[in-house]
Rosetta silent file (secondary structure, phi, psi, omega in degrees, C-alpha in Angstrom):
SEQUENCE: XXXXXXXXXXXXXXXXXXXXXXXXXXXXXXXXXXXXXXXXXXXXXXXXXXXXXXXXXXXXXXXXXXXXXXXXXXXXXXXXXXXXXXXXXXXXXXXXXXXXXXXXXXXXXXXXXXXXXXXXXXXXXXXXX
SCORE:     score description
SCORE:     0.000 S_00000001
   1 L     0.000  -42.437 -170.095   -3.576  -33.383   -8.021 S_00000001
   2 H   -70.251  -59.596 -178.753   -4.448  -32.992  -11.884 S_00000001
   3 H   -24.088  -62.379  171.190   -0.548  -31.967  -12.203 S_00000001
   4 H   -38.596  -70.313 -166.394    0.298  -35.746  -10.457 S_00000001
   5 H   -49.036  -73.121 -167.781   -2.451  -37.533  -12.863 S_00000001
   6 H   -35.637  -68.736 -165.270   -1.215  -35.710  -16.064 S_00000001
   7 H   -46.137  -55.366  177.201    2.386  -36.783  -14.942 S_00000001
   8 H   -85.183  -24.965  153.326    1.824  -40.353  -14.531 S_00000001
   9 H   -37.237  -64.593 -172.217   -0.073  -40.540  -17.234 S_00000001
  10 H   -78.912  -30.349 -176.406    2.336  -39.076  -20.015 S_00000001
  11 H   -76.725  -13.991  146.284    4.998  -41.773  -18.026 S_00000001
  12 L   -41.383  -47.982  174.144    3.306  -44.223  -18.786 S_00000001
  13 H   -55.671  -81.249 -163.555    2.589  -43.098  -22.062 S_00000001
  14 H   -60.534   -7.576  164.188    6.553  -42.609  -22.387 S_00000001
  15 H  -116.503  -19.150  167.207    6.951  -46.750  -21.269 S_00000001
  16 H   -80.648  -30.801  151.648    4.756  -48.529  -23.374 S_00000001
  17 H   -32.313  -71.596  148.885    6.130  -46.311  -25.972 S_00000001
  18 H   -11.297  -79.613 -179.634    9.656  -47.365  -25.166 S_00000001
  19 H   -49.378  -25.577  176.591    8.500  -50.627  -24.619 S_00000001
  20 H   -78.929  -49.503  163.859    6.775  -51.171  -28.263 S_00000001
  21 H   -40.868  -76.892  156.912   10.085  -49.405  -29.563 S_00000001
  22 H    12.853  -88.598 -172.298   11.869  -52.266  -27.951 S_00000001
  23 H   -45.202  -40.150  175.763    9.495  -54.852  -28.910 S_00000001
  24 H   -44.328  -68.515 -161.771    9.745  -53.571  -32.407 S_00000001
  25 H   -83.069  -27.376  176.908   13.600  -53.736  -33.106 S_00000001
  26 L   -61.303  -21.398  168.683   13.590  -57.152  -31.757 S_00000001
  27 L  -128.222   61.318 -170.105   12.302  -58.687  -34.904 S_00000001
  28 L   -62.169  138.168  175.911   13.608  -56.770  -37.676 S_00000001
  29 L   -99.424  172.957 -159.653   12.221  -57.792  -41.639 S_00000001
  30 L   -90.768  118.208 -151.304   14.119  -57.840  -44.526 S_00000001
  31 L   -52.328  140.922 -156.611   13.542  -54.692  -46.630 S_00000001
  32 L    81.914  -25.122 -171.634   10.398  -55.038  -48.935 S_00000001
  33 L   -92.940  142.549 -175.187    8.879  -57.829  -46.936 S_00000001
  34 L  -106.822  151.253 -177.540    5.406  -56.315  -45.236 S_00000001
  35 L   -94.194  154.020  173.895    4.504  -58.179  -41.629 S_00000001
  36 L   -65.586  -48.337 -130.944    0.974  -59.901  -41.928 S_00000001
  37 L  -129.275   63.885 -175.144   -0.297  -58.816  -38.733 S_00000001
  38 L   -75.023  136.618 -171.015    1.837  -54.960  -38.455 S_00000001
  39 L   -85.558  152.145 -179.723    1.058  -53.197  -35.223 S_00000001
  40 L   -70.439  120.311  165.584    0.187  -49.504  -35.513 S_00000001
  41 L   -39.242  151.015 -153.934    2.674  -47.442  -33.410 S_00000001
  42 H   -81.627  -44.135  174.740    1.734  -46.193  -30.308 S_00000001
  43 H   -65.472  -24.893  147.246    2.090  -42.310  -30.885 S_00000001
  44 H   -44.482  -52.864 -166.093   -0.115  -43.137  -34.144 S_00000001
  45 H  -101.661   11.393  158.502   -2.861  -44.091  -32.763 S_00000001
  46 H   -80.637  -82.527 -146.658   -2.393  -41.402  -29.173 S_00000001
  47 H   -78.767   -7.306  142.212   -2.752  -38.198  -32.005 S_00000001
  48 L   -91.905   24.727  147.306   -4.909  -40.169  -33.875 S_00000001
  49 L   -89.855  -23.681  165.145   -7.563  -40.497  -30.840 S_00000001
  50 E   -28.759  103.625 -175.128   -6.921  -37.702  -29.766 S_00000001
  51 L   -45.368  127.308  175.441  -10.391  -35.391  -29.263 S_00000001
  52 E  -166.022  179.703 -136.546  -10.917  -33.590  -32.842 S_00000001
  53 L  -108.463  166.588  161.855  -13.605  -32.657  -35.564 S_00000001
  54 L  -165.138  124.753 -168.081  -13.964  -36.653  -37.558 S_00000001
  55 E   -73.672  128.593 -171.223  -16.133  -36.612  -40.684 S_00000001
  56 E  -125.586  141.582  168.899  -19.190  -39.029  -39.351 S_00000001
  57 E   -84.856  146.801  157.773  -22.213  -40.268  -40.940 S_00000001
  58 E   -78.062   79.482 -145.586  -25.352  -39.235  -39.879 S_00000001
  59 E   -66.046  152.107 -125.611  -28.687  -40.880  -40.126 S_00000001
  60 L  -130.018  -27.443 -169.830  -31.024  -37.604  -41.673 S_00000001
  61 L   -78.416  -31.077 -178.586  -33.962  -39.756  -39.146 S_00000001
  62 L   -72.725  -23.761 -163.810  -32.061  -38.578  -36.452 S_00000001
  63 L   -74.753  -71.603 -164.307  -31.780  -34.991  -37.441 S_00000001
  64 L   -89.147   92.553  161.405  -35.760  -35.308  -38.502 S_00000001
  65 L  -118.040   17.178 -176.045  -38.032  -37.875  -36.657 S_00000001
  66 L  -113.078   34.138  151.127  -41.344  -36.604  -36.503 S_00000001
  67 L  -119.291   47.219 -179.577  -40.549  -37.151  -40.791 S_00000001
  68 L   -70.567   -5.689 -172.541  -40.699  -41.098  -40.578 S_00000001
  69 L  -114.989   30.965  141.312  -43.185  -41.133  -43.452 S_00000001
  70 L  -111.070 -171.743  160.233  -40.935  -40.348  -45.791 S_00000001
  71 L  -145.430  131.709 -146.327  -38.088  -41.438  -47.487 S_00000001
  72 L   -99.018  139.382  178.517  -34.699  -39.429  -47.667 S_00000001
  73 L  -134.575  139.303  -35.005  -32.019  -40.076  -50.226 S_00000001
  74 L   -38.579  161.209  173.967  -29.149  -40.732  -49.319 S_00000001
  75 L   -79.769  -25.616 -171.906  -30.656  -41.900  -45.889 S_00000001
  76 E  -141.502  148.072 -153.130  -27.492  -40.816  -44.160 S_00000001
  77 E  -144.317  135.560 -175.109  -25.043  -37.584  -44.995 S_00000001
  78 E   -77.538  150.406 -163.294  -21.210  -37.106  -43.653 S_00000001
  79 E  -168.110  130.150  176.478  -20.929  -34.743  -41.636 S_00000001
  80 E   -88.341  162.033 -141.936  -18.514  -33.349  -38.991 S_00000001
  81 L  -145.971  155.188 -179.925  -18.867  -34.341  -35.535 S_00000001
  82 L   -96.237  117.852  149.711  -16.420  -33.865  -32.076 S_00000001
  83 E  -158.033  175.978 -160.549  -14.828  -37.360  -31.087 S_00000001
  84 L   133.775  159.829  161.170  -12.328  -38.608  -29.603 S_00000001
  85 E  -120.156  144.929 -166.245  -10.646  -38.986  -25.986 S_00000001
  86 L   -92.129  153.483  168.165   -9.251  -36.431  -23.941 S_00000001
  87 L   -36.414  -44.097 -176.711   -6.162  -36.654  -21.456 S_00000001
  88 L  -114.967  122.278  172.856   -8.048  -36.004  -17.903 S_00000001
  89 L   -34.072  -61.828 -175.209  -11.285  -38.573  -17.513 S_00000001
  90 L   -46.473  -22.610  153.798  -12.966  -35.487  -15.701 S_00000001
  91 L   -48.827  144.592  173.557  -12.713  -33.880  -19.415 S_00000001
  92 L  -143.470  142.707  174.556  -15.414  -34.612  -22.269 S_00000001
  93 L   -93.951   95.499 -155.859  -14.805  -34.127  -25.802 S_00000001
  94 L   -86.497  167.229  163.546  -17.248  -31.276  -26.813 S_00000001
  95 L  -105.775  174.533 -154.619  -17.366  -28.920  -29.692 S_00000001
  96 L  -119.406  -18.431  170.804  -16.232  -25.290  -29.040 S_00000001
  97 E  -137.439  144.384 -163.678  -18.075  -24.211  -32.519 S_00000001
  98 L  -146.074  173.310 -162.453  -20.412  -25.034  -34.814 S_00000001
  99 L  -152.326  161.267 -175.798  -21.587  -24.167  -38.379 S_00000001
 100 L  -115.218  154.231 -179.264  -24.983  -24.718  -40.193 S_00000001
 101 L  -139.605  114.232 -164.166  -24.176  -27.023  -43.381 S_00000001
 102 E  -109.604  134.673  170.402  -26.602  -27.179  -46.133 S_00000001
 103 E  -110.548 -163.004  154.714  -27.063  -30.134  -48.492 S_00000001
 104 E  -108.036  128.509  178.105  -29.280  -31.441  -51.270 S_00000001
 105 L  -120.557 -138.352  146.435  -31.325  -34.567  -50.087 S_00000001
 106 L  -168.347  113.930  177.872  -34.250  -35.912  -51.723 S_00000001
 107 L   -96.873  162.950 -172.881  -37.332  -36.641  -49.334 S_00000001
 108 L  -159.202  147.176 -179.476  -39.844  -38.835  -51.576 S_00000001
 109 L  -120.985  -97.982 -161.118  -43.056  -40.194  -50.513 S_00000001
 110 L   -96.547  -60.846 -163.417  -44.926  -42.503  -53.269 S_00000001
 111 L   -96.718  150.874  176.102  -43.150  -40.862  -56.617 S_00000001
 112 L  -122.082  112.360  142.015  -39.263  -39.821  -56.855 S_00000001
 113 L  -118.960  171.508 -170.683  -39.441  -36.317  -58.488 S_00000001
 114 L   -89.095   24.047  164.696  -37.237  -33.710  -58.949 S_00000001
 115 L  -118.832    8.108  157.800  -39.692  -30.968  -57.174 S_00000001
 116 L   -92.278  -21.191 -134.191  -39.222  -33.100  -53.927 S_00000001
 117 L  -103.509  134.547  146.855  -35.378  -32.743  -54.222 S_00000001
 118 L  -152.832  170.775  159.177  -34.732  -29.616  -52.376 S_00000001
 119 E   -78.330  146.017 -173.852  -31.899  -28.233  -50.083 S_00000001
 120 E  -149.042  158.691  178.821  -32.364  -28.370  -46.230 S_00000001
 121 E   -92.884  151.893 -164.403  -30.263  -27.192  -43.672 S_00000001
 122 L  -105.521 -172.552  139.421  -28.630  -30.113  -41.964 S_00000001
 123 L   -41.339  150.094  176.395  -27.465  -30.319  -38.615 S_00000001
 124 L   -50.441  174.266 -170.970  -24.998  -28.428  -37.219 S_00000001
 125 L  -112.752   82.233  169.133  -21.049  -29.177  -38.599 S_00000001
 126 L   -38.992  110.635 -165.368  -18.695  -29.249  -35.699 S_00000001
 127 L   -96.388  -57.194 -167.423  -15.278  -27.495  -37.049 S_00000001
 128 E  -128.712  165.316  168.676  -13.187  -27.463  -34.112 S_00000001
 129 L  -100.816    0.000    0.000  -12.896  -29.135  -30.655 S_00000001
């Protein structure tokens, strides 16, 4: 049954490709001229959707919420994260590993000093999917 889905899937895949190739050649521009409104190709944006690691920000309240009475600088820190969609619906895109990633923050209450500034470990960093 997955063998069937997977199949009609990728043909599918394989006709709106085709078809956007098509669609494509039918209005060729004159070399140097950029289209206003250019569409992204279709295998662009399948391997870029594709479930993978994506650097995402993070709000630092989310890591830490029982710290609401401070305030963290930056408020939010990049960080990598599993997204993305996978090929069979019954699939979810998960990480398979993770890492601890330590930053420099600054939590500050009434005064911004440098003896507030410390390193904390952040959430984990999702490397691979």
């Amino acid at each position: 049954m997955n063998f069937l889905l997977s199949w009609v899937h990728w043909t599918l895949a394989l006709l709106l490709y085709l078809h956007h190739a098509k669609w494509s050649q039918a209005a060729p521009t004159t070399e140097g001229e950029q289209k206003a409104h250019e569409v992204v190709k279709f295998m662009d944006v399948y391997q870029r959707s594709y479930c993978r690691p994506i650097e995402t920000l993070v709000d630092i309240f989310q890591e830490y919420p029982d710290e609401i009475e401070y305030i963290f600088k930056p408020s939010c820190v990049p960080l990598m994260r599993c997204a993305g969609c996978c090929n069979d619906e019954a699939l979810e895109c998960v990480p398979t590993s993770e890492s601890n990633v330590t930053m420099q923050t600054c939590k500050c209450s009434c005064k911004n000093t440098d003896s507030r500034c410390k390193a904390r470990q952040l959430e984990l960093n999702e490397r691979t999917c």
